[in-house]
MIPA-365622 format. One record per atom (N, C-alpha, C, O): x, y, z; residue number from 0; atom name. Coordinates in steps of 0.05 Angstrom, whole numbers, plus 5000, padded with zeros to 4 digits. Example, Ala and Ser with C-alpha at 12.3 -4.5 7.8 and 13.67 -1.06 7.14 Angstrom:
2
<u=5264	v=4886	w=5156	baba=0	vexfi=N>
<u=5246	v=4910	w=5156	baba=0	vexfi=CA>
<u=5264	v=4934	w=5156	baba=0	vexfi=C>
<u=5285	v=4934	w=5169	baba=0	vexfi=O>
<u=5257	v=4955	w=5142	baba=1	vexfi=N>
<u=5273	v=4979	w=5143	baba=1	vexfi=CA>
<u=5258	v=5001	w=5157	baba=1	vexfi=C>
<u=5268	v=5023	w=5161	baba=1	vexfi=O>
***
This chain:
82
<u=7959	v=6391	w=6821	baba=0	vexfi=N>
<u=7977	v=6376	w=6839	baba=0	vexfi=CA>
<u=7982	v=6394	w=6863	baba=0	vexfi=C>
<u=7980	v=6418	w=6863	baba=0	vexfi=O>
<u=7987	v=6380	w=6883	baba=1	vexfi=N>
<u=8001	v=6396	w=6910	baba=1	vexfi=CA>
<u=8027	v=6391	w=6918	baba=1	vexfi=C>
<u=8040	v=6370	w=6916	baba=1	vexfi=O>
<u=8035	v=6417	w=6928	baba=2	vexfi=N>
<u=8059	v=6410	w=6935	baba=2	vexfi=CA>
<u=8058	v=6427	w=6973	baba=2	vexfi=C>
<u=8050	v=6449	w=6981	baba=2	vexfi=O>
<u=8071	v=6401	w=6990	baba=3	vexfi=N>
<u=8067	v=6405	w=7012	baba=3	vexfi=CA>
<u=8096	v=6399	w=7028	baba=3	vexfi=C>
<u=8114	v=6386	w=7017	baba=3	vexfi=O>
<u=8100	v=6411	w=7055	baba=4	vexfi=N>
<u=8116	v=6401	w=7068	baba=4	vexfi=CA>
<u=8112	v=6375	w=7083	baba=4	vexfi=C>
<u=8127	v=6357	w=7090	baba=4	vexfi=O>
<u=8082	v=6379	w=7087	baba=5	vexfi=N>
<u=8061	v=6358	w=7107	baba=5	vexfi=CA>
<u=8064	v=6370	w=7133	baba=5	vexfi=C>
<u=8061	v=6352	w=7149	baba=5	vexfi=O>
<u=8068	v=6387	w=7142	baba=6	vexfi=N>
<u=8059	v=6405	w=7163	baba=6	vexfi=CA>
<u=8052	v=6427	w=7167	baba=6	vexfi=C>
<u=8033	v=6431	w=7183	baba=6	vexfi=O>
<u=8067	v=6453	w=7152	baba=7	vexfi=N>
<u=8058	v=6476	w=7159	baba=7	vexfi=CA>
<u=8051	v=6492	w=7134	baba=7	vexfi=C>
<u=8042	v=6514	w=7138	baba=7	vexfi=O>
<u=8053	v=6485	w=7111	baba=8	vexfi=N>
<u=8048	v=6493	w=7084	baba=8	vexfi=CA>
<u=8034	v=6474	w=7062	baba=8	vexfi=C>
<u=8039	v=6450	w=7065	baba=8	vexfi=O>
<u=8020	v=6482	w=7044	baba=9	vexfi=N>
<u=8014	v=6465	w=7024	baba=9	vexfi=CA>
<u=8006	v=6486	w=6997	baba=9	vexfi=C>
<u=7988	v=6501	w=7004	baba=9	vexfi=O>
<u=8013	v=6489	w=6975	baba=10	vexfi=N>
<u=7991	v=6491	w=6951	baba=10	vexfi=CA>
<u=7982	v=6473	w=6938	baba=10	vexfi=C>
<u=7995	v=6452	w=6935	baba=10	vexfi=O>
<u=7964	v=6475	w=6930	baba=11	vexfi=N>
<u=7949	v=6461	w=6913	baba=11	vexfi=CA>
<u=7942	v=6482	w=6887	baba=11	vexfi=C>
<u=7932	v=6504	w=6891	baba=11	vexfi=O>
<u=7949	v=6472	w=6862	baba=12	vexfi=N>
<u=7960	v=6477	w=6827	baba=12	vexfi=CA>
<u=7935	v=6466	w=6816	baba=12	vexfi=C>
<u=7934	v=6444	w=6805	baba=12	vexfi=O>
<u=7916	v=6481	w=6817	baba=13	vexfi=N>
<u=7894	v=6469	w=6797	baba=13	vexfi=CA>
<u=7899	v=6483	w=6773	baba=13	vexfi=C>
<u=7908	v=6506	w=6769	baba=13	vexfi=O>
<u=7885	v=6457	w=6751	baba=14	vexfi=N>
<u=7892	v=6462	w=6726	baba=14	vexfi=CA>
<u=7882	v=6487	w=6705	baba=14	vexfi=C>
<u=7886	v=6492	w=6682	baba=14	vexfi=O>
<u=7868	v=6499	w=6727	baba=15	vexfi=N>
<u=7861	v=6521	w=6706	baba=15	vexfi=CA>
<u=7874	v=6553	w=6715	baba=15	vexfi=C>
<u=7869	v=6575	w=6706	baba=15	vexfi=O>
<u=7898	v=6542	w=6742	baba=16	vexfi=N>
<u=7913	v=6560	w=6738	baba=16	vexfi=CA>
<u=7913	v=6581	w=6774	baba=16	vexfi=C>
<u=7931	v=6594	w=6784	baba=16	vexfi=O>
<u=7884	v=6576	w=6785	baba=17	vexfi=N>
<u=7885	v=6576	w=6810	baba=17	vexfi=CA>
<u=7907	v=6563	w=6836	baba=17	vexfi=C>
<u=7917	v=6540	w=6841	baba=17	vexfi=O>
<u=7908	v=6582	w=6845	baba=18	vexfi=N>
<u=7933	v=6562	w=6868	baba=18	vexfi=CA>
<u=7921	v=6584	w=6902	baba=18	vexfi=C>
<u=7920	v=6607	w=6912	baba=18	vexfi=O>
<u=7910	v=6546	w=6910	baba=19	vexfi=N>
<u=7900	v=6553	w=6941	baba=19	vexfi=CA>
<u=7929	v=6541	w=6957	baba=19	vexfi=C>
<u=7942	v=6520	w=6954	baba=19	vexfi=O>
<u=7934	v=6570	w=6978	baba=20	vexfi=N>
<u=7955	v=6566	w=6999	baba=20	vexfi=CA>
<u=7944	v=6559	w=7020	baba=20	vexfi=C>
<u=7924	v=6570	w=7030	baba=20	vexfi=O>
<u=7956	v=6540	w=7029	baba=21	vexfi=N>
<u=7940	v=6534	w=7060	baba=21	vexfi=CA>
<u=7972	v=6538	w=7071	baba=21	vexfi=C>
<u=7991	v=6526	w=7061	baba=21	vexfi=O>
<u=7974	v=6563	w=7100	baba=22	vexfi=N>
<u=8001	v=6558	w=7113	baba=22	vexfi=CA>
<u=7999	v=6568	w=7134	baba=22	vexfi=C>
<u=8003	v=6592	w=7138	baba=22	vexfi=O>
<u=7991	v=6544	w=7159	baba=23	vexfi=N>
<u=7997	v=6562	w=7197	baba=23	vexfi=CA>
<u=7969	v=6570	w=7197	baba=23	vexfi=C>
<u=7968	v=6593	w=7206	baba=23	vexfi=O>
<u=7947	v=6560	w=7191	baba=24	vexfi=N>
<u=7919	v=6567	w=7193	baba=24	vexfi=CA>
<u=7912	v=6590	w=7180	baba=24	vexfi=C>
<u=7895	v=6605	w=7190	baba=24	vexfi=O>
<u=7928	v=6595	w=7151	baba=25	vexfi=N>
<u=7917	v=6622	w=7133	baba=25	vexfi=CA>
<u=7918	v=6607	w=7115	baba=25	vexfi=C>
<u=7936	v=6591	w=7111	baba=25	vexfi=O>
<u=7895	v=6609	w=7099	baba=26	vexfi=N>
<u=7885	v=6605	w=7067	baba=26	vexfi=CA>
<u=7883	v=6631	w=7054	baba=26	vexfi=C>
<u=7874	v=6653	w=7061	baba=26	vexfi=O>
<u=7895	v=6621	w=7030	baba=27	vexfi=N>
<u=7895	v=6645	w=7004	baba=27	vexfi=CA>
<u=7888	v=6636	w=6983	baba=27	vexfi=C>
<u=7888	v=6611	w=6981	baba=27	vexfi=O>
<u=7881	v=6649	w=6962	baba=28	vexfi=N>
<u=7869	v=6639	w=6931	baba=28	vexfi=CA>
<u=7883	v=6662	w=6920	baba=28	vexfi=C>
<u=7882	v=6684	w=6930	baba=28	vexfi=O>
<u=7899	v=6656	w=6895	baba=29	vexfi=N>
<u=7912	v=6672	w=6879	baba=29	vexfi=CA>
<u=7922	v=6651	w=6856	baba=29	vexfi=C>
<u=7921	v=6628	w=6863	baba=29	vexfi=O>
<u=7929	v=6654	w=6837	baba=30	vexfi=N>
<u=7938	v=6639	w=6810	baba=30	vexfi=CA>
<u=7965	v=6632	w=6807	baba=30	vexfi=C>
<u=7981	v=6647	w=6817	baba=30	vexfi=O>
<u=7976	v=6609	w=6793	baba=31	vexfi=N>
<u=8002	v=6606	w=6790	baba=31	vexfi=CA>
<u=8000	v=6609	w=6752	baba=31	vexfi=C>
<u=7981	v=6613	w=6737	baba=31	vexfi=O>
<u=8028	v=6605	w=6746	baba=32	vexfi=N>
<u=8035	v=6617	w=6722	baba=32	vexfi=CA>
<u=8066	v=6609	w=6725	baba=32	vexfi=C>
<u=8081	v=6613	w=6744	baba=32	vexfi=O>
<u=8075	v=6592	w=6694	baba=33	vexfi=N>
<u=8100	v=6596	w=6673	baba=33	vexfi=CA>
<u=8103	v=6612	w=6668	baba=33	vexfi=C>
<u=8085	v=6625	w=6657	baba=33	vexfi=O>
<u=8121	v=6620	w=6672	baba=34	vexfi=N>
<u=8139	v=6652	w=6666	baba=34	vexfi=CA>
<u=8172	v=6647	w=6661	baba=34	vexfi=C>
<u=8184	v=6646	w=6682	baba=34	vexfi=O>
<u=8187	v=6645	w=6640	baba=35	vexfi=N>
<u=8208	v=6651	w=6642	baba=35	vexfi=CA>
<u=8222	v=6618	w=6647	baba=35	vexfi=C>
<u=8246	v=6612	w=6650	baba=35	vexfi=O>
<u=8209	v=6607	w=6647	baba=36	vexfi=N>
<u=8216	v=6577	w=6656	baba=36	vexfi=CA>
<u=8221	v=6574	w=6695	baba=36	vexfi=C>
<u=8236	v=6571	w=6714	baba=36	vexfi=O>
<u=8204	v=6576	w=6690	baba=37	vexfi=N>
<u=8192	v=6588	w=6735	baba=37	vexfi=CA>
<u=8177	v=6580	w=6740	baba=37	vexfi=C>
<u=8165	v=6576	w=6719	baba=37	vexfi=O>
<u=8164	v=6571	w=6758	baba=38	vexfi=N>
<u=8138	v=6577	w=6769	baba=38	vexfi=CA>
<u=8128	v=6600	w=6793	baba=38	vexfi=C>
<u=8133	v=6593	w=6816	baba=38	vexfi=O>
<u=8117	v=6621	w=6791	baba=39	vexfi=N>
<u=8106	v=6639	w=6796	baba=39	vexfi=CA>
<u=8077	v=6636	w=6811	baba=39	vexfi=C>
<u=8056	v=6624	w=6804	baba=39	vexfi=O>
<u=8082	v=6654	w=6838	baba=40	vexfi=N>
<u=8052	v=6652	w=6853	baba=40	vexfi=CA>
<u=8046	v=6683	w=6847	baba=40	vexfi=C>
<u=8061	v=6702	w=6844	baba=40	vexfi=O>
<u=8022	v=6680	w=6845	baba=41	vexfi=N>
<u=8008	v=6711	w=6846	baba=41	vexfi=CA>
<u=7987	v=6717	w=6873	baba=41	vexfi=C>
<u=7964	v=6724	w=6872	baba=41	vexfi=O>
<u=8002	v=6712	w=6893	baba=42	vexfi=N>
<u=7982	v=6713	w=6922	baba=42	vexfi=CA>
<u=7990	v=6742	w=6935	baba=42	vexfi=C>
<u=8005	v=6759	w=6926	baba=42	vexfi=O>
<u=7978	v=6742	w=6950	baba=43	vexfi=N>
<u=7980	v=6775	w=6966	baba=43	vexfi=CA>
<u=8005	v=6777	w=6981	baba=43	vexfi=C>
<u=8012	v=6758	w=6994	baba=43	vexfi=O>
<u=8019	v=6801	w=6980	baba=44	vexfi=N>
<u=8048	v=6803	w=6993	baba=44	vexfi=CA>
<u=8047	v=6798	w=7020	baba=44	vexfi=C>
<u=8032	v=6811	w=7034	baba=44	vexfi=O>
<u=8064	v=6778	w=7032	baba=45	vexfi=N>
<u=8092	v=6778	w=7014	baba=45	vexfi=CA>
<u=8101	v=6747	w=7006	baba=45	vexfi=C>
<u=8123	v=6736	w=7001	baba=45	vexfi=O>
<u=8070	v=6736	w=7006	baba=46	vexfi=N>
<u=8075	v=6707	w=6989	baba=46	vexfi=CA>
<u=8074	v=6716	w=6951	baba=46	vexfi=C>
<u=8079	v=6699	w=6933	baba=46	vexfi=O>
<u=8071	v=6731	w=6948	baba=47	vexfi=N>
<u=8085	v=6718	w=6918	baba=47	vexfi=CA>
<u=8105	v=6714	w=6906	baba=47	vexfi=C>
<u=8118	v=6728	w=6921	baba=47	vexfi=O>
<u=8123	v=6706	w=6889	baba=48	vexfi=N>
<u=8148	v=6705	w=6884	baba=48	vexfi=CA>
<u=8143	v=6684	w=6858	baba=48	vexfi=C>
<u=8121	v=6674	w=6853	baba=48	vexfi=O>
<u=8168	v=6680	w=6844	baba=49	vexfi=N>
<u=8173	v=6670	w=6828	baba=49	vexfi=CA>
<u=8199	v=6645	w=6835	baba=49	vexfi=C>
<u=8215	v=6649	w=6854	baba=49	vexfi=O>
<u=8199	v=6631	w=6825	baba=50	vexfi=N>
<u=8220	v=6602	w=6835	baba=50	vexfi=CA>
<u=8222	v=6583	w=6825	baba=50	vexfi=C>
<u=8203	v=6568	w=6823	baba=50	vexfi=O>
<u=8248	v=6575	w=6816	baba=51	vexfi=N>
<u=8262	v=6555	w=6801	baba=51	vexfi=CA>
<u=8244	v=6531	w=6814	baba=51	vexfi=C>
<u=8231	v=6532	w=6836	baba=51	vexfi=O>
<u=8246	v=6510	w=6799	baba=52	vexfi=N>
<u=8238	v=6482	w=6807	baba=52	vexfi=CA>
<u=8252	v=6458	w=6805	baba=52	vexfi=C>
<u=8250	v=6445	w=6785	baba=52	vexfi=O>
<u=8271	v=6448	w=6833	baba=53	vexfi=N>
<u=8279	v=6424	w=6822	baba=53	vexfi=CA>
<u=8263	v=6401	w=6833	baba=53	vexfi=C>
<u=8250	v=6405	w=6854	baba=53	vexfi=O>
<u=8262	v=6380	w=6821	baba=54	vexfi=N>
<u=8252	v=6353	w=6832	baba=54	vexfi=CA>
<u=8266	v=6337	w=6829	baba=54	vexfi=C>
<u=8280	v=6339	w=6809	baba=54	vexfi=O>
<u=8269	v=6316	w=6844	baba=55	vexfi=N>
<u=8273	v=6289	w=6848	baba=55	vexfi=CA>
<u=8256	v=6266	w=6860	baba=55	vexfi=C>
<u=8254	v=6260	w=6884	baba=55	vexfi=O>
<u=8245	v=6253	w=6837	baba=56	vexfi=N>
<u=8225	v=6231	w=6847	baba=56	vexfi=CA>
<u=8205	v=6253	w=6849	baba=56	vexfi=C>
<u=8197	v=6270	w=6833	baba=56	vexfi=O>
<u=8199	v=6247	w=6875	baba=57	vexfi=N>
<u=8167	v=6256	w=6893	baba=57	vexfi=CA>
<u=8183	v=6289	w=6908	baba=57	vexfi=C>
<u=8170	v=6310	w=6911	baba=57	vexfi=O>
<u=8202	v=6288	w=6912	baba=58	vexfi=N>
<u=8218	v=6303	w=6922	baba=58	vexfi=CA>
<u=8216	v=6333	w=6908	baba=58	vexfi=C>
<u=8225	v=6334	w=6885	baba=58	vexfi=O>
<u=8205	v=6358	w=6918	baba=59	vexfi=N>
<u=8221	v=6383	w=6897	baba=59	vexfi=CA>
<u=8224	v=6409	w=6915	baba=59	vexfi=C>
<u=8206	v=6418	w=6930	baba=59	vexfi=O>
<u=8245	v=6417	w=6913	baba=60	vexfi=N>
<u=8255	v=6443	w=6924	baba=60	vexfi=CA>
<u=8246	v=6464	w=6896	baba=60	vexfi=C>
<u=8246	v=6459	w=6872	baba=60	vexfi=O>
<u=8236	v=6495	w=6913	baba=61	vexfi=N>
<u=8227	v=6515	w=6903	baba=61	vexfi=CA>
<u=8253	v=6530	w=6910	baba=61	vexfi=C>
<u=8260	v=6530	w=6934	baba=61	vexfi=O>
<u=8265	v=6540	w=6897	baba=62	vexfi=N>
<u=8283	v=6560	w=6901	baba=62	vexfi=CA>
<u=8281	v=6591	w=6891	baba=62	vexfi=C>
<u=8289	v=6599	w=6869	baba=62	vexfi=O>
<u=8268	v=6610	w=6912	baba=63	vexfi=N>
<u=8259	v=6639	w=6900	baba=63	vexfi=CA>
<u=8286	v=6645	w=6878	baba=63	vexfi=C>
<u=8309	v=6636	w=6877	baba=63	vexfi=O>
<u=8271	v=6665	w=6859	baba=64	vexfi=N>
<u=8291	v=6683	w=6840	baba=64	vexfi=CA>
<u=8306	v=6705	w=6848	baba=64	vexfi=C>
<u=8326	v=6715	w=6839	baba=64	vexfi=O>
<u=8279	v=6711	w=6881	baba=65	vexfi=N>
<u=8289	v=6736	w=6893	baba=65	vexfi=CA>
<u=8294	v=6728	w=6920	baba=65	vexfi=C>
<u=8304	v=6707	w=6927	baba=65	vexfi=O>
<u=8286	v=6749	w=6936	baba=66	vexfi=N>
<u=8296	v=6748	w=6966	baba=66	vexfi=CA>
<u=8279	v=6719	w=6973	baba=66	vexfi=C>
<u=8260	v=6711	w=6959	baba=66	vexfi=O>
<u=8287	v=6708	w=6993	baba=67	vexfi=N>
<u=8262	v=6688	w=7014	baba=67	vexfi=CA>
<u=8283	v=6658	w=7017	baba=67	vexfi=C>
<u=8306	v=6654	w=7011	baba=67	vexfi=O>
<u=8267	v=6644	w=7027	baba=68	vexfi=N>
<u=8279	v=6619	w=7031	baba=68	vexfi=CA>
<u=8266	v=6594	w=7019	baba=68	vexfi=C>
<u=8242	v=6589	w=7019	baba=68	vexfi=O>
<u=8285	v=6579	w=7007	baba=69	vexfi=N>
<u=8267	v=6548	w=6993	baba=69	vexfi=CA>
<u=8253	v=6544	w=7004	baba=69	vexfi=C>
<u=8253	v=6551	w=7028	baba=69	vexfi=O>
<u=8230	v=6530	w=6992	baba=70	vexfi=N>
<u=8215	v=6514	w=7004	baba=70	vexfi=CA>
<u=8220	v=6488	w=6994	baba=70	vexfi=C>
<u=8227	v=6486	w=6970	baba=70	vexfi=O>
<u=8218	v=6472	w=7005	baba=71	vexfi=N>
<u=8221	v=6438	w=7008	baba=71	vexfi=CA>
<u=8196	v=6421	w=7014	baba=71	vexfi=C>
<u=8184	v=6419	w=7036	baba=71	vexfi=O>
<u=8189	v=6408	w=6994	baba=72	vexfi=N>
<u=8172	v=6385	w=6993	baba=72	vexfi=CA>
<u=8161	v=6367	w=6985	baba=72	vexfi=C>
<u=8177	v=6351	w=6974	baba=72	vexfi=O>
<u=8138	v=6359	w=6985	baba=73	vexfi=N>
<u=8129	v=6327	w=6969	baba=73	vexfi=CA>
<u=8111	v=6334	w=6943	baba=73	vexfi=C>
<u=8097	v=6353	w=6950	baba=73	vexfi=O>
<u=8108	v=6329	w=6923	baba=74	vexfi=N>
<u=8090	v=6337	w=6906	baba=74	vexfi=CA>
<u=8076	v=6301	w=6904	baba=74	vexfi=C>
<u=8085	v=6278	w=6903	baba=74	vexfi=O>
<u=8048	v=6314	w=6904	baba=75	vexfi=N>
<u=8021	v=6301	w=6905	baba=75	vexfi=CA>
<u=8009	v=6304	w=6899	baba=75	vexfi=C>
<u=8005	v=6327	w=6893	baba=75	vexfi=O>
<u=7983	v=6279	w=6891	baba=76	vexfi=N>
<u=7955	v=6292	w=6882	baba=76	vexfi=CA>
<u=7942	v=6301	w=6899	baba=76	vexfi=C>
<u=7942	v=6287	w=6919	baba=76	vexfi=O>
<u=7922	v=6331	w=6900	baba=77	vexfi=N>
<u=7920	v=6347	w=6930	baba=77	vexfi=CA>
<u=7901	v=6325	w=6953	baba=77	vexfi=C>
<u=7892	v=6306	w=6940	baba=77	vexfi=O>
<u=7896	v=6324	w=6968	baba=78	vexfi=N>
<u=7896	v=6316	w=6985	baba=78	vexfi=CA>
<u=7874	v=6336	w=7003	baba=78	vexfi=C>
<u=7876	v=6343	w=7027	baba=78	vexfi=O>
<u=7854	v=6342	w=6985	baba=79	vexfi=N>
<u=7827	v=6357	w=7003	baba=79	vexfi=CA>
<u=7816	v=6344	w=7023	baba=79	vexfi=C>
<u=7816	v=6320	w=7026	baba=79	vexfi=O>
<u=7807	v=6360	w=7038	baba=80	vexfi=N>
<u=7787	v=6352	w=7072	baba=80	vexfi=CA>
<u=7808	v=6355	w=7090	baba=80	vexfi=C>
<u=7804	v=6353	w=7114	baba=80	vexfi=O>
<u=7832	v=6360	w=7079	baba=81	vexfi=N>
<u=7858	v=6369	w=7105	baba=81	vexfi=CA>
<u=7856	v=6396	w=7113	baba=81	vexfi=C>
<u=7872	v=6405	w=7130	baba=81	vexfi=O>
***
């Protein structure tokens, strides 16, 4: 699944555990991971972090565990060739 703002960020959650960042014309490849009841990025500093998940509907806010700011957006099926 992806989760995007629809402008300046997106991951995309493939199922075997990979997670591609697309954000501001930088791509990264690093893995996500359940941890603790979290979801967790494992990308190069100082994108990784760990963060609560709420959703509503289509709707879900990431709220870090540690320092940073929510992220806010749409969760989707990814949406490649963007």
């Amino acid at each position: 699944m992806e989760v995007s703002d629809g402008i300046h960020w997106r991951y995309v959650h493939d199922r075997d555990g990979t997670l591609r960042s697309y954000s501001v014309g930088r791509n990264t490849v690093g893995k996500w991971l359940i941890q603790h009841s979290e979801i967790c990025f494992d990308l190069s500093p100082p994108d990784g972090s760990c963060f609560e998940v709420w959703i509503s509907g289509q709707n879900v806010k990431l709220k870090p565990t540690g320092l940073g700011m929510d992220l806010e957006g749409v969760l989707q099926a990814p949406s490649e060739g963007k």
